[in-house]
N, C-alpha and C positions, 0 to 999 in steps of 0.2 A: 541769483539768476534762477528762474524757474524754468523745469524739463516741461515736456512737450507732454499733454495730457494723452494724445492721441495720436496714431501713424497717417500716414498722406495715404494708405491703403483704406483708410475705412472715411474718407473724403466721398461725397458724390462724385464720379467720375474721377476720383482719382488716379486713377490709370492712365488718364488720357490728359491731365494736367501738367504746366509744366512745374517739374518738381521744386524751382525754386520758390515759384510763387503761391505753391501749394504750401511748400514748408514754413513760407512767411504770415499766411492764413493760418496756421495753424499756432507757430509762436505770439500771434497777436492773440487769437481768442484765448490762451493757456494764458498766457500775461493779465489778460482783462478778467477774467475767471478766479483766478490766482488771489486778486488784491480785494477784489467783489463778494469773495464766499471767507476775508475772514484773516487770508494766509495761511488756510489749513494744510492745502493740499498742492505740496510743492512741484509732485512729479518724480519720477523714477528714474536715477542714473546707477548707467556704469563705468566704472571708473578704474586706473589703475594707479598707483602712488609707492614712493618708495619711503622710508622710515629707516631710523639711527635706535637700535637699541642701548647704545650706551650716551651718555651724557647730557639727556634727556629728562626733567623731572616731569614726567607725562601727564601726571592728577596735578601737580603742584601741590604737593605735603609735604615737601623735603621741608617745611619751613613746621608744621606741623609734629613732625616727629623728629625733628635735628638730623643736621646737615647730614651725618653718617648713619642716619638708621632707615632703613627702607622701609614702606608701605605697608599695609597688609594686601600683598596684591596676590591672586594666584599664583602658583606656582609649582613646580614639582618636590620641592625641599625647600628645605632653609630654615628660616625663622621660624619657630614655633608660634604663629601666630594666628587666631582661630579667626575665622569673622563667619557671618552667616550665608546661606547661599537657597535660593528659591530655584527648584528645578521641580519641574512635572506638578507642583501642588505640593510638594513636600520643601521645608526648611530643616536645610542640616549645616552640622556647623563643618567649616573647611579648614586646613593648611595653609596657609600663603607666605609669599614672601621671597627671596632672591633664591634665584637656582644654587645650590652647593659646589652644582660639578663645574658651570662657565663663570658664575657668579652676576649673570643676566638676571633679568625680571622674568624676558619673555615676554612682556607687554604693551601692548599700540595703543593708542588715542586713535583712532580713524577720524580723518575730516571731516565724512561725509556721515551724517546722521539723519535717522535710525537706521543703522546698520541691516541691511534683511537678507542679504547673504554674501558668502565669501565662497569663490568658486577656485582660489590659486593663490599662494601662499608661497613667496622665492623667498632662500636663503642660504644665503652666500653661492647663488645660479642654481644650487638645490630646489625641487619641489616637496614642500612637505606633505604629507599626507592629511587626511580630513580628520581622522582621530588625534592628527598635533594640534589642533589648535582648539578652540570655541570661541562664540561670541558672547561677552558678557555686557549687561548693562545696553545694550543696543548700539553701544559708541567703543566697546572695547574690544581685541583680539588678543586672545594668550593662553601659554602652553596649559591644560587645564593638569595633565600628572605625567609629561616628559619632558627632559633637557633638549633642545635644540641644539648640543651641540657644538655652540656658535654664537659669537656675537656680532656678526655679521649685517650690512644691511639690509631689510627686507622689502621684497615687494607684493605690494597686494593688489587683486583683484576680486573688486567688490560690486554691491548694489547697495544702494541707498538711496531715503526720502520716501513721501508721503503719497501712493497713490491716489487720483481722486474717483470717487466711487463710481460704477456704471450711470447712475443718472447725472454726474457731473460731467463725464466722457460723451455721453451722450446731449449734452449741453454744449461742447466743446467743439465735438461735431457740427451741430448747425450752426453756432455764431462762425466759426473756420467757412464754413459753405456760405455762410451771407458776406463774408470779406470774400472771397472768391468770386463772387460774383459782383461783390464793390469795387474791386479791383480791374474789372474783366469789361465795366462799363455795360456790364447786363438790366436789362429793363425787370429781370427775375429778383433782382435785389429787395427785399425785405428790409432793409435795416431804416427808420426812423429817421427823416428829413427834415433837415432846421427850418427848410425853405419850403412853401407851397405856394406854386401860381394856382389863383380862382379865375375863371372869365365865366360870369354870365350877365347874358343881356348883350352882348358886347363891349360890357366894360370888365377889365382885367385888373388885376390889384391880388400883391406879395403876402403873403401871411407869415410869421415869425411863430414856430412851434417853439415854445417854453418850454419842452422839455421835462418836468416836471419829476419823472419816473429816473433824471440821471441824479437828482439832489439824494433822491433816496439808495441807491447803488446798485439799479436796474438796466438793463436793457433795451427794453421796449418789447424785445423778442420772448413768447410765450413758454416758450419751451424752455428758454436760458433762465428766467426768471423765477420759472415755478423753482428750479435747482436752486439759485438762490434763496428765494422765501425759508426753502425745507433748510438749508445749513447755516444761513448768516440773517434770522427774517432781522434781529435790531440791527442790521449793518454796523459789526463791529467791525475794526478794522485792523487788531490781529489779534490771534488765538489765543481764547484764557489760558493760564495755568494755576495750576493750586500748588501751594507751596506751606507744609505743616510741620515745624518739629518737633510736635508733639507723635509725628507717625514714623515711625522709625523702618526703613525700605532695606528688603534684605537684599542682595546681590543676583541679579538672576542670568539664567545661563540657555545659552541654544547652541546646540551641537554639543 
């Protein structure tokens, strides 16, 4: 499901619309935008979700390291087990592994990815503090050098997903402004008609627009398009990735 690229406040006349059909002008053009530019750029949510820190194999490597040996995951103690860690530009090597004192990980898979910030942290109706936790790897939360105390379950309140950039927001803008006014039955409407009545001379006859510019994954709309051209011009239809294991990716950390 893609979030909403833009607020019904930065709408023409948004203020004065009604907000349902504001908000549904806005979900259509993020929708169409969304699929048009690529699948880059998903939209910003917040969200809140609770989590099981025990009986949970979170990476899925219990199969990788046998049944009874934990991960090399952060942690405050435990295992002697080093792995590497990218923070500020520096790689140094870490700790990881089960807490000694609860015998917890301490560690979350979060749903929602790439993780861009964590504002609240419950455990066991406790709030933890912002020096218990970090975010690693963009998808993970865990104690980086305290016990929690607890193996309780947790709640989090986060953000996440891909915002899309000022000229795509502002693409998002006026296709949302041309459904509002599609909607509204306004003669202001911009948006590219299948149908064209001609009469001259007195004689009248239908013309069928081809359309031509939806085969390629346009618009018609100038301003929506040029954003396209810039971020998807071969109209892929979702986001490369590269994938190498010859490059070996060290563990990085925020917060």
């Amino acid at each position: 499901m893609v979030a909403a690229w833009i607020t019904t406040d930065q709408l023409h006349d948004g203020a004065t619309l009604d907000p349902i059909l504001a908000q549904d002008a806005i979900d259509a053009a993020s929708f169409v935008l969304f699929h048009l530019s690529g699948r880059k750029y998903g939209g910003v949510r917040t969200t809140t979700e609770e989590y099981c820190q025990v009986g949970l194999d979170q990476i899925g490597l219990s199969s990788y390291y046998g049944p009874h040996q934990r991960p090399p995951l952060p942690g405050p103690s435990g295992y002697s087990i080093m792995y590497p860690e990218l923070r500020h530009g520096v790689i140094t090597n870490r700790i990881g592994g089960m807490c000694s004192t609860c015998g917890c990980t301490h560690l979350l898979r979060l749903r929602g990815a790439p993780v861009l910030e964590v504002t609240s942290v419950k455990v066991g109706g406790g709030e933890l503090g912002s020096d218990a936790y970090a975010i690693y790897d963009t998808s993970f939360i865990a104690s980086p050098n305290e016990c929690w105390n607890t193996c309780d379950d947790v709640e989090v309140t986060y953000r996440y997903g891909t915002a899309a950039p000022v000229m795509g927001q502002m693409a998002a803008k006026a296709l949302a402004d041309q459904y509002v006014l599609a909607m509204t039955d306004s003669e202001e409407c911009e948006l590219p008609q299948r149908v064209t009545q001609v009469s001259r001379q007195g004689v009248s006859w239908t013309l069928l627009d081809p359309q031509e510019f939806l085969d390629k994954g346009r618009t018609g709309i100038y301003q929506v398009d040029l954003f396209l051209a810039a971020v998807n011009p071969d109209g892929a239809r979702l986001r490369p990735r590269v994938f190498s294991p010859d490059i070996p990716r060290a563990r990085t950390r925020r917060g």
